[in-house]
C-alpha positions in Angstrom: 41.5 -13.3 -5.8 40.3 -14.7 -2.6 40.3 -12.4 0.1 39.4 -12.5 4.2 36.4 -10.2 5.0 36.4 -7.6 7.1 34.2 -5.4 8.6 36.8 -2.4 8.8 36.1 0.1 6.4 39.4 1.1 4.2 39.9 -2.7 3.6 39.1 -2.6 -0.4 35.8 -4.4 0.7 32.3 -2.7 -1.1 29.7 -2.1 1.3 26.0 -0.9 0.8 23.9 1.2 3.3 21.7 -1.8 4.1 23.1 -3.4 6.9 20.4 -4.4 9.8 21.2 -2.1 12.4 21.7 1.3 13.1 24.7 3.6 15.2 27.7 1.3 15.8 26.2 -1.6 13.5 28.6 -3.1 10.8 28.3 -1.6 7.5 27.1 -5.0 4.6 29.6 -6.1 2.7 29.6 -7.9 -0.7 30.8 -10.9 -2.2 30.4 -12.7 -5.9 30.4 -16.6 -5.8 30.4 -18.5 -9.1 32.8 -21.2 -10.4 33.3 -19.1 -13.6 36.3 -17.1 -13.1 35.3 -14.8 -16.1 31.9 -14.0 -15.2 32.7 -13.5 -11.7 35.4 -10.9 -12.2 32.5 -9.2 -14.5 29.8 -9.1 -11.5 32.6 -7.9 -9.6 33.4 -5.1 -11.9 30.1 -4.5 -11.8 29.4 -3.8 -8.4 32.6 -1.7 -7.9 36.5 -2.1 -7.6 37.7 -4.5 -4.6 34.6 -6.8 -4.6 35.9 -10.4 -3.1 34.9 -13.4 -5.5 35.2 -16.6 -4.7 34.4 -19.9 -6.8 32.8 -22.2 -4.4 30.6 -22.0 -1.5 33.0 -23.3 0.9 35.6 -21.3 0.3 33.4 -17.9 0.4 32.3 -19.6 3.8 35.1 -20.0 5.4 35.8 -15.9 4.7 32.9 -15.1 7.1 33.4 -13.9 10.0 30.0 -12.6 11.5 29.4 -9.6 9.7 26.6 -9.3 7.1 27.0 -10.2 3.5 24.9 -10.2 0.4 26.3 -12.7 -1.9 25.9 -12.4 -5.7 25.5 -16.4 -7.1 26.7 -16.3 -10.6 24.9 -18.6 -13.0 26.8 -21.7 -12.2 24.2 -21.7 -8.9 21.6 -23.5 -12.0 23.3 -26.7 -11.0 21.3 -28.6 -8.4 24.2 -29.6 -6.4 25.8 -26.0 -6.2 22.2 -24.6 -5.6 21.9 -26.9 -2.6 25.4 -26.1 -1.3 24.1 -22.1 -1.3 20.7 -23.4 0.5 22.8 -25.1 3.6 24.9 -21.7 3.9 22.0 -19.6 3.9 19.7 -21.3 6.4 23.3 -22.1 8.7 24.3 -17.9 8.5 21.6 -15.5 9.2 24.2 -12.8 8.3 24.3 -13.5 5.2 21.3 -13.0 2.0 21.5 -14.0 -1.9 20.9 -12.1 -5.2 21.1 -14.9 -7.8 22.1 -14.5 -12.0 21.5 -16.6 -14.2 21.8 -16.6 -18.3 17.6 -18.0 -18.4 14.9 -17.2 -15.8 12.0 -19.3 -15.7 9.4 -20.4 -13.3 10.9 -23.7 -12.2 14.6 -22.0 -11.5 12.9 -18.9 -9.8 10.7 -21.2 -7.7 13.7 -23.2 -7.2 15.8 -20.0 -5.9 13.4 -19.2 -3.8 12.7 -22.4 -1.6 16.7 -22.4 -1.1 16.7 -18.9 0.3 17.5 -16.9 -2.4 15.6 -13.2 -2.1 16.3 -11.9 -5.4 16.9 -13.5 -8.6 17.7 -11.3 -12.2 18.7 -12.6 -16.0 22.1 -11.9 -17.4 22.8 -9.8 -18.8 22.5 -7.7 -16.2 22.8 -3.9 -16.1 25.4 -2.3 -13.2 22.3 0.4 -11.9 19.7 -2.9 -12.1 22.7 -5.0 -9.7 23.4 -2.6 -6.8 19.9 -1.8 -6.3 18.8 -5.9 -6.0 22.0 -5.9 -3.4 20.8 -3.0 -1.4 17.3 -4.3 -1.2 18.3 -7.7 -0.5 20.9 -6.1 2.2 17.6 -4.5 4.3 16.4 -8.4 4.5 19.4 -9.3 7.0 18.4 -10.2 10.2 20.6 -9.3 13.5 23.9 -10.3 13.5 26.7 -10.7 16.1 27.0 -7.2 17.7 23.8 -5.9 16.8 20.7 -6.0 19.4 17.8 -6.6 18.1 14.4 -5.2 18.5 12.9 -5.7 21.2 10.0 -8.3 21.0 6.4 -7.2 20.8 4.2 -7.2 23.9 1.0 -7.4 22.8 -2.1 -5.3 23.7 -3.1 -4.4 27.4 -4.6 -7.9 27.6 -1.0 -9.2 26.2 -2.7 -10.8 23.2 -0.7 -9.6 19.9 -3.2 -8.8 17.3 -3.9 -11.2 13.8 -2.0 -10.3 10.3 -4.1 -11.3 7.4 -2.6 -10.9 4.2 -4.3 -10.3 0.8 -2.5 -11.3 -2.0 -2.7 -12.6 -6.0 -0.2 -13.4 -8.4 -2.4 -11.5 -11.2 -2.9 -8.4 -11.3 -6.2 -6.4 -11.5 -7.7 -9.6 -9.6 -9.5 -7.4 -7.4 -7.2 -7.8 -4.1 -7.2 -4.2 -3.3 -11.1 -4.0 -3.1 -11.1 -7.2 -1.3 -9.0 -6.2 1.5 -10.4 -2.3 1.8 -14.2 -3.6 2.2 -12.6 -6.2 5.0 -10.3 -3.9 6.8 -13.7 -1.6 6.8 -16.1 -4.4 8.2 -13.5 -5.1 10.8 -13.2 -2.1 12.0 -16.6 -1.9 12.9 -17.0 -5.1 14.7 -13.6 -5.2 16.5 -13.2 -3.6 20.3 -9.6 -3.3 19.4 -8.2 -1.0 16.6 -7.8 -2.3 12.7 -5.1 -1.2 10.7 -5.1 -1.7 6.9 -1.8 -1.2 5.2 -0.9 -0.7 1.8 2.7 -2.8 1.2 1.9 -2.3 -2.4 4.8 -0.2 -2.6 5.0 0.8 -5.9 1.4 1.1 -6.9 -0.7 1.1 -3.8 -4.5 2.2 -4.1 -5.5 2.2 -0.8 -5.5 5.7 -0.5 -7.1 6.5 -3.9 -10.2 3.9 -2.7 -10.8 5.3 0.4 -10.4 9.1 -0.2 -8.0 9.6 1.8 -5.2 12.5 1.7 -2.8 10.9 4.1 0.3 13.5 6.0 2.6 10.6 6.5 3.1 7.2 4.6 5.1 3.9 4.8 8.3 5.7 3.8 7.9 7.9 7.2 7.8 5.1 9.3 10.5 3.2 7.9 13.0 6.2 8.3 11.8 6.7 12.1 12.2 2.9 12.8 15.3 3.2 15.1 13.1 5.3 17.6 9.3 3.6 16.4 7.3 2.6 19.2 3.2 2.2 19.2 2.5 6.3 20.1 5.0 7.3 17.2 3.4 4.7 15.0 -0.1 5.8 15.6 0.7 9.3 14.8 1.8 7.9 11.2 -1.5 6.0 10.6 -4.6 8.0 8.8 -8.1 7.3 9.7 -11.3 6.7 7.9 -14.3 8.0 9.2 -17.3 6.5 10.3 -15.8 3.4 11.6 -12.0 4.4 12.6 -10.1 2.0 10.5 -6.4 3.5 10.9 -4.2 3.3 7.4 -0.9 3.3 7.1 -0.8 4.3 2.7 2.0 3.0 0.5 4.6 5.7 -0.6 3.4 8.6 -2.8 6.0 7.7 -5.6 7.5 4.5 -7.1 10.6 5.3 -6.7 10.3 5.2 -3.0 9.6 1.4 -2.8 13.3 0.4 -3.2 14.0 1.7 0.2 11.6 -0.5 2.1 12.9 -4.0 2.5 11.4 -7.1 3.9 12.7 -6.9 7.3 11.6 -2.8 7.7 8.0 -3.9 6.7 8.1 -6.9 9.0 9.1 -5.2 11.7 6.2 -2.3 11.4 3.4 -5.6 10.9 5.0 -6.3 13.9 4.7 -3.2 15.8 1.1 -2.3 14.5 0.1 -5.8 15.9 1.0 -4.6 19.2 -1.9 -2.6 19.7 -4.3 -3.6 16.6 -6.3 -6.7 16.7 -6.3 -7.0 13.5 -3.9 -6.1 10.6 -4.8 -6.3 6.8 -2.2 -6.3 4.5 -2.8 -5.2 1.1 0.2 -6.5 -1.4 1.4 -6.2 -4.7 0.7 -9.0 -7.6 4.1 -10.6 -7.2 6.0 -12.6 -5.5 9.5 -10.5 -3.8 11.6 -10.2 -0.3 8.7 -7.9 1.0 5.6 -10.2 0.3 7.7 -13.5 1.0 8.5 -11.6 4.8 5.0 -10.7 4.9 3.9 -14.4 4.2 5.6 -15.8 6.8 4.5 -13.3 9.4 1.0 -13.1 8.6 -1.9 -15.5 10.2 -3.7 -15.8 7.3 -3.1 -15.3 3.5 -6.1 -14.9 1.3 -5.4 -15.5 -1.9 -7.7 -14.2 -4.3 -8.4 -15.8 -8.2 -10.2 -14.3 -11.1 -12.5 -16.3 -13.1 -10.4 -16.2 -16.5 -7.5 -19.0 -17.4 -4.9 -16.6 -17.1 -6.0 -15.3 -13.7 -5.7 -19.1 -12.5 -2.9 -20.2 -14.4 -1.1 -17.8 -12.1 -2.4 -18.6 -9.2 -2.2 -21.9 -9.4 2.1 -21.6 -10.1 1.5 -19.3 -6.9 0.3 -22.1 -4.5 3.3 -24.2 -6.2 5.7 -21.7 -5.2 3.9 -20.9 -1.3 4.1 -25.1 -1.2 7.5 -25.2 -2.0 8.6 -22.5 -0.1 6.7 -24.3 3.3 4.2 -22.3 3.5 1.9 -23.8 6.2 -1.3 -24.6 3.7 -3.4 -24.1 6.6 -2.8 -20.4 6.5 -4.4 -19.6 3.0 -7.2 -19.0 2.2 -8.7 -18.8 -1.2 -11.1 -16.3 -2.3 -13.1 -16.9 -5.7 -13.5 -12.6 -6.9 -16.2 -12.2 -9.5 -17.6 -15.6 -9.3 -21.1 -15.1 -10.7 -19.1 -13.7 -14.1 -20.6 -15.9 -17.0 -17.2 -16.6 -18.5 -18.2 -20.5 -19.1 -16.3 -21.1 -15.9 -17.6 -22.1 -12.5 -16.5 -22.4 -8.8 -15.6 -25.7 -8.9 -13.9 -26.2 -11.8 -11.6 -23.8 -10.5 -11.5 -25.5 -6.9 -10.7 -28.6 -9.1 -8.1 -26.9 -10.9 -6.7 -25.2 -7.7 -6.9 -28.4 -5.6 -8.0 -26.1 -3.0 -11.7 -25.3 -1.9 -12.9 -21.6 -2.0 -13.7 -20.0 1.0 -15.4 -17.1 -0.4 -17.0 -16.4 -3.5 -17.1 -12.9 -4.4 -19.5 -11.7 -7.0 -19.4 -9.3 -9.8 -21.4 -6.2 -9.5 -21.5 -2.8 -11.0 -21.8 -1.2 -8.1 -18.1 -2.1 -6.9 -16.2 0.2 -9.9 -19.1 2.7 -9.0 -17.7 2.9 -5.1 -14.5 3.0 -6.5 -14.6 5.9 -8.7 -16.6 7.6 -5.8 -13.9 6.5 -3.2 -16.3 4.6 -0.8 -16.1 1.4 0.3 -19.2 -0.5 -1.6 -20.4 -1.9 2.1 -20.9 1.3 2.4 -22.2 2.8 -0.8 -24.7 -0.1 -1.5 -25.0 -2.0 1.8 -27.6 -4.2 0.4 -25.9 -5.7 -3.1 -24.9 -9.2 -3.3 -21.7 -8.3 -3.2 -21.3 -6.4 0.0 -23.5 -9.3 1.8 -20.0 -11.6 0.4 -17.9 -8.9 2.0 -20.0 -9.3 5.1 -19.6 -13.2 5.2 -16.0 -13.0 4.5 -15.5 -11.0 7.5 -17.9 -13.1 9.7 -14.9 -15.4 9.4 -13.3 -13.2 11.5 -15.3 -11.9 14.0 -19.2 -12.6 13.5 -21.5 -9.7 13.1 -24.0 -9.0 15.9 -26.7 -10.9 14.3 -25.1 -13.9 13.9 -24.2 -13.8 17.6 -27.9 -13.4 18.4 -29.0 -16.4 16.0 -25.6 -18.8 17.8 
C-alpha cells in the first residue's frame, strides 16, 4: 500500500496537468493520507487506479522526494493533533498543497483548515468529477519546486517603484463590492501619472465588464494560457480600456466554466506583472473565501472590505475578519468600507464598528442614482458627479492619491 513517489511517468503514480511549470517541469502527482484504511482506498479509487495512500503524515513524508504533490487529507485530519502534523509538512514542503474531506464542514473546521495551509476543503461524501477538479485547482497553487526556475522577479516601473494592489472584497454577496471598486479604479485613473488597471478575479460571475460597457477581445483566461511567454507589452495588449480617463481592464472569463482553470498562483503572478508597470491595481473578487482570493490577500497592499447595513451582511463579515486574523493576515492591511450607510434599517455606523471591532474608513451611502449608472453602464462619478454618493467615492480615493483640490487647500 505504501509506495515511493516518483516523478517518472509509467510508474502507476496519477498525475494532473497542474504542475507549476511548463516544458521539462515534473508532471503533479497525487497522494491520499488518512488513518482509515477503508476510506482511503475509496478516495483513492476515486481519483483513479494506482493512487499512493498512506496513513500518517510521516510516513507520506518521507515518500517525497522534491516533486510536487497535492495530498488528499481524509477525514481523520478533524483531529487537532493530526491537523497540526499536516500544517508543519505544508509550511516545511512548498512542493506540496492539501485538498481536505471531512464527514461535517463547518465554519470553525474550514477556518481551522485554512490557517494550517489547507487550499481546498469539501464534505464527504464526495462525488469523483467534484474531487479531481479541487486537485487540479489546488495543483495550479504549487509554487517552484526543485528543477523548475521560477519567474523572474518583477522590476518595477521606469522609476523601479512596483505599483500598489488593493483588493476589494466581502464575504456577502450583493454587498456592493463591484460598484465600489469600478467607481475607484475610475477616480484613480484620473488622478494617477501612471496607468490603473482594474481586474475582475471574479471568475465565475464577474461584472466588471457589464458596469462599464465594455465589449472586451481578450479576458483573464487569455492571459493565463500565454503566461509562459507574458511580459508587460503582451500583457498590455490583453487589457481593454475605458474611455475618457484610460483605466485599462483586464474582464473575468466570458463563461463559468472557465474559472476552474485559473488558480491562485496564475492570478498571482499576472497582479504581479500588471504591477510592473501600473501604479495602481484594483482587484475586484468574488464573495468567498478560495485559493484565488487567499493568493490575492496576501499579495495585495490593501484589502477593503466592504459590509452591508443588514445582520446577515455583518454576520458574514465579521466570521471573515475571524478567518483573515487567523489566517495572519496583517490587520493593518484592511480596510473597512460601510456601503449604503445612510440606509434607515434601524442600524448605524457605529453599532456596526462596535460589532466589527474595527473602525470604518468609508461610509458609502445609498442612492438611486448608483442602480441607475448601472443599468446605463457608467460609472455614477460619472453619470451624477455631484450626488452624495460619488463625493464618498471621491473621498475614498483621496485616500489614495488626493484630488487636485485638496492639494491646493494642504
Amino acid at each position: 500500500m505504501n509506495r515511493p513517489f516518483s516523478g517518472n511517468p509509467g510508474e502507476g503514480q496519477p498525475q494532473v496537468d497542474a504542475g507549476a511549470g511548463g516544458g521539462g517541469a515534473p508532471r503533479t502527482l497525487v497522494a491520499v493520507v488518512c488513518s482509515d484504511q477503508a476510506v482511503a482506498a475509496r478516495l483513492a479509487m476515486l481519483v483513479g487506479v494506482g493512487t499512493a495512500s498512506y496513513t500518517t503524515i510521516d510516513e507520506f513524508a518521507a515518500r517525497l522526494d522534491g516533486n510536487p504533490v497535492v495530498a488528499i487529507l481524509g477525514p481523520s485530519f478533524v483531529d487537532p493533533i493530526e491537523l497540526t502534523a499536516a500544517e508543519q509538512l505544508l509550511a516545511a514542503r512548498r512542493e506540496v498543497a492539501a485538498v481536505m474531506i471531512t464527514d461535517e464542514l463547518s465554519t470553525d473546521l474550514l477556518q481551522r483548515a485554512l490557517r494550517a495551509g489547507v487550499k481546498d476543503v469539501l464534505q464527504s461524501p464526495v462525488e469523483a468529477n467534484d474531487l479531481l477538479m479541487a486537485v487540479e485547482r489546488v495543483g495550479r497553487t504549487i509554487g517552484p519546486v526543485s528543477g523548475v526556475m521560477a519567474p523572474a522577479s518583477p522590476e518595477g516601473g521606469e522609476d523601479g517603484e512596483l505599483g500598489r494592489v488593493v483588493m476589494v472584497f466581502s464575504t456577502k454577496g450583493g454587498s456592493g463590492k463591484s460598484v465600489i471598486a469600478s467607481n475607484l479604479a475610475v477616480l484613480l485613473a484620473q488622478r494617477s501619472d501612471r496607468p490603473v488597471v482594474l481586474v475582475d478575479a471574479d471568475l465565475q460571475f464577474g461584472d466588471v465588464a457589464v458596469m462599464l460597457k465594455l465589449t472586451p477581445q481578450h479576458t483573464i483566461v487569455d492571459a493565463v494560457s500565454s503566461l509562459e511567454r507574458l511580459d508587460a507589452t503582451l500583457m498590455r495588449d490583453l487589457l481593454v480600456e475605458h474611455s475618457p480617463e484610460g483605466l485599462l481592464v483586464l474582464p473575468a472569463p466570458l463563461e463559468p466554466a472557465f474559472a476552474d482553470q485559473i488558480g491562485a498562483s496564475e492570478m498571482v503572478r499576472i497582479v504581479e506583472m500588471l504591477r510592473t508597470f501600473a501604479g495602481y491595481v484594483i482587484i475586484d473578487t468574488p464573495a468567498y473565501f478560495n485559493d484565488v482570493v487567499l493568493g490575492l490577500i496576501e499579495v495585495s497592499d490593501d484589502v477593503l472590505l466592504v459590509a452591508g447595513m443588514d445582520i446577515p451582511n455583518i454576520k458574514n463579515v465579521k466570521i471573515g475578519l475571524q478567518t483573515l486574523r487567523l489566517l495572519n493576515t496583517p490587520m493593518d492591511k484592511l480596510r473597512l468600507i460601510l456601503n449604503r450607510a445612510n440606509s434607515k434599517v434601524r442600524l448605524d455606523a457605529s453599532e456596526v464598528e462596535r460589532t466589527l471591532g474595527v473602525k470604518a474608513d468609508a461610509l458609502i451611502p445609498s442612492d438611486i442614482v448608483v442602480p441607475q449608472a448601472v443599468n446605463r453602464g457608467e460609472p455614477v462619478v460619472y453619470s451624477a458627479p455631484r450626488s452624495p454618493v460619488a463625493k464618498a467615492f471621491e473621498d475614498l480615493a483621496d485616500e489614495f492619491i488626493p484630488s487636485q483640490s485638496k492639494k491646493r487647500r494642504k
